[in-house]
N, C-alpha and C positions, 0 to 999 in steps of 0.2 A: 609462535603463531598469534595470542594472545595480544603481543605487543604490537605485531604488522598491523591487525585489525585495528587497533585502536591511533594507528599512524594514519590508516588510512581514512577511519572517520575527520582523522584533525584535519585530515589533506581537503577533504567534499567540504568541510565547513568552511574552511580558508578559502576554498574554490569559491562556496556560493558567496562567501562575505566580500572577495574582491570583483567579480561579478556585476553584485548590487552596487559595491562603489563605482565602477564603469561605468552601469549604466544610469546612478546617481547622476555621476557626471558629466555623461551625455546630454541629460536631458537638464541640467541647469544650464550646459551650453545654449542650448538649443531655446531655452526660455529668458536669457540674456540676463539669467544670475550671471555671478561675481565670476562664475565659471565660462562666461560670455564674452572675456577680455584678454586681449593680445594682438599683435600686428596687422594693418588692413591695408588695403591698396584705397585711396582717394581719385576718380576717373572724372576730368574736368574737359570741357573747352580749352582751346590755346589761351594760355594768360598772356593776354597783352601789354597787361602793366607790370606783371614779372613781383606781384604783391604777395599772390597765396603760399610762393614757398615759405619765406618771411615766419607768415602766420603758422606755418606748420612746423616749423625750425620751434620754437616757440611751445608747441603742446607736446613733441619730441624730446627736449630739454626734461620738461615733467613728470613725461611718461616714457620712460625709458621699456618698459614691457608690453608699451603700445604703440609704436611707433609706427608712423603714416606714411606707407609709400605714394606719391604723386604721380599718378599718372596724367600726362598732358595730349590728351587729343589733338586733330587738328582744329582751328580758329573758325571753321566752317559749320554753322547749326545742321548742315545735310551732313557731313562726312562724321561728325562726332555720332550724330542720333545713330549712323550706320553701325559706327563701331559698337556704342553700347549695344544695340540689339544683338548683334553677332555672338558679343560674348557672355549678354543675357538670358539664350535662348539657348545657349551649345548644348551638346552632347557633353565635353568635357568640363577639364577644370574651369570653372573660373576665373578670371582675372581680377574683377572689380567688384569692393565691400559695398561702400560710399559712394555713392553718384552725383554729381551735380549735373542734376538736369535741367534744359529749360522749361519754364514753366505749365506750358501746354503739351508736354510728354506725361505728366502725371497721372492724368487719365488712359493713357495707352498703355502705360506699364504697368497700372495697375490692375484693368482688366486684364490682362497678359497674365496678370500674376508674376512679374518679375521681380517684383519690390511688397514688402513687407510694409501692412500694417504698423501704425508707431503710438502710444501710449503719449495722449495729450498732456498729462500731468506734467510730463518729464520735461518742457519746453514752454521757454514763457513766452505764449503767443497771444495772450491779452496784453503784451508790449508792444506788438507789433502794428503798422499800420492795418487797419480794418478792412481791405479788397484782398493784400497778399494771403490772407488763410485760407480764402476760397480756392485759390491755382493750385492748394496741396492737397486735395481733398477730393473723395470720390467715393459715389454713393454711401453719402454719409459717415465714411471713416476719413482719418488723417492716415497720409499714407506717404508724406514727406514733411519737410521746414522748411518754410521761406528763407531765403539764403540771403538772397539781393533783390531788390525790383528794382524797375525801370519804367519810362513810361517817355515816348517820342516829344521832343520836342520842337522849337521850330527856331533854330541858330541863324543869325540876321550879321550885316553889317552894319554896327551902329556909329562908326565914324559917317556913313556913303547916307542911310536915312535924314541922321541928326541936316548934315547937309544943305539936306533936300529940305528942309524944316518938315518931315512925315515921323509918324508914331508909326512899329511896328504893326504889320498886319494883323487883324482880327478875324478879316473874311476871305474866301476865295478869292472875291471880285476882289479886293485890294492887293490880296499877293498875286495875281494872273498882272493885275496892271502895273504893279512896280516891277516887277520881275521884267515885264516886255518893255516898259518905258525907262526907268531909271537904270537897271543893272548896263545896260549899253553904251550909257553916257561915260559910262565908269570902264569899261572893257572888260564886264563881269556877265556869266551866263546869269541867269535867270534863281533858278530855282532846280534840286535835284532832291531826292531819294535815295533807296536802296531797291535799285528797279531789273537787276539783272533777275534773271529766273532761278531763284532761290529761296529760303525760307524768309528772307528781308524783303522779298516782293510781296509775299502773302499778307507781311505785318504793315506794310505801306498801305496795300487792295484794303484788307480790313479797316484802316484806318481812315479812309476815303469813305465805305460805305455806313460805317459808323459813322462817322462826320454829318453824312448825309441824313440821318436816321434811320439808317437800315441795319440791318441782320443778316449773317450765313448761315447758320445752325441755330437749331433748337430741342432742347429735351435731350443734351448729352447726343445730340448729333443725329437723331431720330429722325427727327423735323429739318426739313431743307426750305428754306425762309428768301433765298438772294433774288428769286423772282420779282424784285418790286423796282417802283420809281426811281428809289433812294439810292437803290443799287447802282442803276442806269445813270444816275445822276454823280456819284464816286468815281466809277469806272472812268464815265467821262469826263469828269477835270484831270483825269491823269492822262488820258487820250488827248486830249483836248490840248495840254501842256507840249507833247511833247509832238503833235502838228504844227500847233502855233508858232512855236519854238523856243517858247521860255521856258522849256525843260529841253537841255539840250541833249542830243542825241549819244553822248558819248554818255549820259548816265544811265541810260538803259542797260553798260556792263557796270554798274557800280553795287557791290557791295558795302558794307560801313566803313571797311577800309580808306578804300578808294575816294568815296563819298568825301569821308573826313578829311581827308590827304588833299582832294578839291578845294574844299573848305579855308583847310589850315593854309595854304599855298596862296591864298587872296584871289581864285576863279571865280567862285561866288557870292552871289548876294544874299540867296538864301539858301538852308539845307536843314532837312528834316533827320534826327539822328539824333541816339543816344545819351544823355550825361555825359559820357567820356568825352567826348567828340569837343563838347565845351571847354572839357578840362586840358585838353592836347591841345586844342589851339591856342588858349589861353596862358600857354606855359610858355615860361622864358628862353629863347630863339623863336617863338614862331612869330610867320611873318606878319600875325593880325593879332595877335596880343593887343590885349589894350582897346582893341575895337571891337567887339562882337559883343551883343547881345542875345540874351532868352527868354521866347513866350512860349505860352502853350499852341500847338497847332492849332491854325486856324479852321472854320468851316463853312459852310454855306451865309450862315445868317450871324454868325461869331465865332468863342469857340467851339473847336472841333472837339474829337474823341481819339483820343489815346489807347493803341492796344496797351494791355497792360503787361510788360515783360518782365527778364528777371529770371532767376532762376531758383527751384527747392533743391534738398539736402534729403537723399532718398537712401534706402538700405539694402541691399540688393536680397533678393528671396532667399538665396545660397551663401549669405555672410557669414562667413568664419567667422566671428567675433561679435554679435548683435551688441549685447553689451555697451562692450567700447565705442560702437557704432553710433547707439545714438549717444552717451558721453562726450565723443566729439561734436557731434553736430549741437548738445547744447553748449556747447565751449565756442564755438564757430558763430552761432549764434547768439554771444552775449555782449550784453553793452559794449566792455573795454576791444571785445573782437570785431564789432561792430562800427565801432568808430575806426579802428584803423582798414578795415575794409573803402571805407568813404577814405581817409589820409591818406591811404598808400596804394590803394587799388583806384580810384576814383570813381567807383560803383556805390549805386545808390543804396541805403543800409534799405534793413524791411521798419526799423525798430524807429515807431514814432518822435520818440521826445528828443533826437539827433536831430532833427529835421526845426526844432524850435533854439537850435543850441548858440549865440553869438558869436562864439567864434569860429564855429563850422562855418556859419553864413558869412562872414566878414571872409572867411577866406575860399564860401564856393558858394559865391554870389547866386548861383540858380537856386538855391535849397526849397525855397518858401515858391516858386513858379513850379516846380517840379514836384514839392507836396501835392499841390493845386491839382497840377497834371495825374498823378496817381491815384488820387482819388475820386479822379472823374473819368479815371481810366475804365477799359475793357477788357476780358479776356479774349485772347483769337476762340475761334469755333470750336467747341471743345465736342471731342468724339473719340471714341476707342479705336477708330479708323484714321487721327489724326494726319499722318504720314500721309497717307491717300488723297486726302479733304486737300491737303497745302498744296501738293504737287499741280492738284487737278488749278487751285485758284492760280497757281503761279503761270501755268500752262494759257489761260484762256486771258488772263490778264495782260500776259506778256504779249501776246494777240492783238486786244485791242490797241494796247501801247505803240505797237510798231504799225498799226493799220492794216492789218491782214482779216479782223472782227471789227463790225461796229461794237459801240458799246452794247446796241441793246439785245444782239446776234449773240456777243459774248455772256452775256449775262442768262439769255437763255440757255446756250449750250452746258453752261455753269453749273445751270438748277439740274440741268439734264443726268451733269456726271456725278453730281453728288448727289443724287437721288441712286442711279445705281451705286456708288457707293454706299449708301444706307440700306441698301438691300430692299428699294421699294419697290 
């Protein structure tokens, strides 16, 4: 009997001693010690340059106990934001560690609380260009990484200008009169966008009424701001464009794809769209290699204003592995990752001193126009209601576009829905 008893005390110690180590090591999971790391799913955008597997082949090699599953959404900024919430907000498991979100989701998943808080330390973002910190950040914490930016620019034919003996456009009035005068002579439409009713409409509207000097939001989305001049005066060159007819009617269904595909194909003269867009056309078969040029978009009185795009590197609330989580994203985030993001992805890095490099420039001739661009860029409207805010602009915009609103109908109806939006 003597002997059970004392089996038994060794058994409640052993109990409580493995116990404590459980829940040791629960909660240095959970605090993203060393007990923080292991296998994670990566939830991206469609890659359309087919570069991030690459990169992840690469930290898989290294880390064989941490290895990154990639997940590829679809190529669409509506259908992906879909998916992440879906599996952000479930009842069940999980799917996604790592997010790569675009950059005006940060705000919305973070008030959501679907993404975790992240320790500045850990991430060298005084490398990075000086506007992308702000897209990661939300009431005063960091709550992702600048991944990539981007910022719209304004892709030209410069065999069809040179020509003409014309310098790319600076203003409106130059791009409305080349586009209606010059693109014709040539059997080129005018001038297009990303104008189908999508998130690439929202970023085009934005970029008109910033151009103009106006605003959609303010105060994290509080303040509803689009009621003005500026506005009526953005809407309307995009209105204005596509009555006139040098914005032709068939880009009212284009997304960036399509756009670029326009583009690259020698339809147009002008086209407003991403860095890549550059780099695909300017790649050996296409049919205008050799000929296209890049400015910064133009505006009313010079230049314009660039949303600033792009996407962060976020952790989801429920990440099995916080740890490794952010470990990669500073891996993903570092110089040598950085550069071949730009090499092999053809996305613009976040990390300043790429952007001054000579043989980057020598070989992607936009770098030092596209710095320019970025750092006179904008954020879209930022609000915790973002989803809501883009639909309604994409909705009233596509309106004026097609002539169904005036501009200045649409612009009030605008303030109208984003006011109940913000709950005023």
């Amino acid at each position: 009997m003597r002997w059970t008893h004392a089996a038994g005390r060794g058994l409640l110690v052993l109990l409580i001693v493995l116990t404590g180590y459980v829940a040791f090591g629960a909660q240095a999971q959970e605090s993203g010690g060393t007990r923080g790391r292991g296998p994670l799913t990566l939830a991206t955008a469609g890659d359309l340059t087919g570069y991030l597997g690459p990169l992840l082949q690469g930290w898989n090699r290294t880390h064989p106990g941490e290895r990154i599953t990639l997940v590829e959404l679809p190529d669409s900024a509506d259908e992906t934001h879909a998916q992440m919430v879906t599996d952000l907000r479930g009842d069940g498991r999980r799917r996604f560690d790592v997010l790569n979100i675009d950059v005006n989701w940060t705000s919305e998943f973070a008030a959501a609380g679907w993404i975790r808080p992240l320790e500045r330390e850990r991430f060298p973002l005084g490398s990075f260009l000086p506007p992308v910190v702000d897209t990661a950040t939300y009431d005063g914490r960091l709550y992702a990484v600048p991944y990539v930016t981007n910022a719209g620019l304004l892709l030209y034919r410069r065999d069809v200008l040179d020509k003409e003996g014309l310098a790319p456009p600076r203003t409106w009035a130059e791009l409305e009169r080349y586009a209606e005068t010059v693109a014709p002579r040539y059997g080129l439409d005018g001038y297009a966008g990303q104008f189908l009713p999508y998130e690439g409409l929202t970023v085009n509207a934005a970029e008109a009424v910033y151009s103009a000097g106006g605003t959609i939001l303010g105060d994290e989305g509080a303040r509803v701001t689009v009621d003005s001049a500026a506005a009526r005066e953005g809407i309307g060159f995009l209105a204005r464009g596509v009555r006139e007819g040098w914005i032709p009617r068939e880009a009212l269904t284009y997304k960036e794809e399509e756009s670029k595909q326009a583009f690259r194909d020698g339809r147009l003269l002008f086209l407003r769209n991403w860095p890549y867009a550059y780099a695909v056309a300017s790649a050996e078969g296409s049919p205008v290699a050799g000929r296209i040029g890049a400015v910064p978009l133009p505006g009313p009185e010079g230049p314009g204003t660039s949303v600033l795009g792009g996407s962060n590197l976020a952790v989801g609330a429920h990440a099995r592995h916080p740890d490794t989580a952010a470990r990669l994203i500073a891996y993903l985030t570092s110089e040598r990752v950085q550069r071949q993001v730009l090499t092999r992805g053809a996305l613009p890095p976040v990390r300043a001193d790429l952007y001054e490099d000579p043989s980057l420039i020598a070989r992607f001739p936009y770098l030092p126009t596209l710095r320019e661009s970025v750092l006179a860029a904008a954020p879209r409207p930022r609000s915790p209601h973002y989803d809501q805010v883009s639909l309604a602009v994409q909705a009233v915009v596509h309106d004026a576009m097609t002539g169904r609103q005036t501009p200045a109908a649409a612009v009030r109806r605008l303030a109208h829905e984003l006011d109940a939006i913000a709950g005023r």
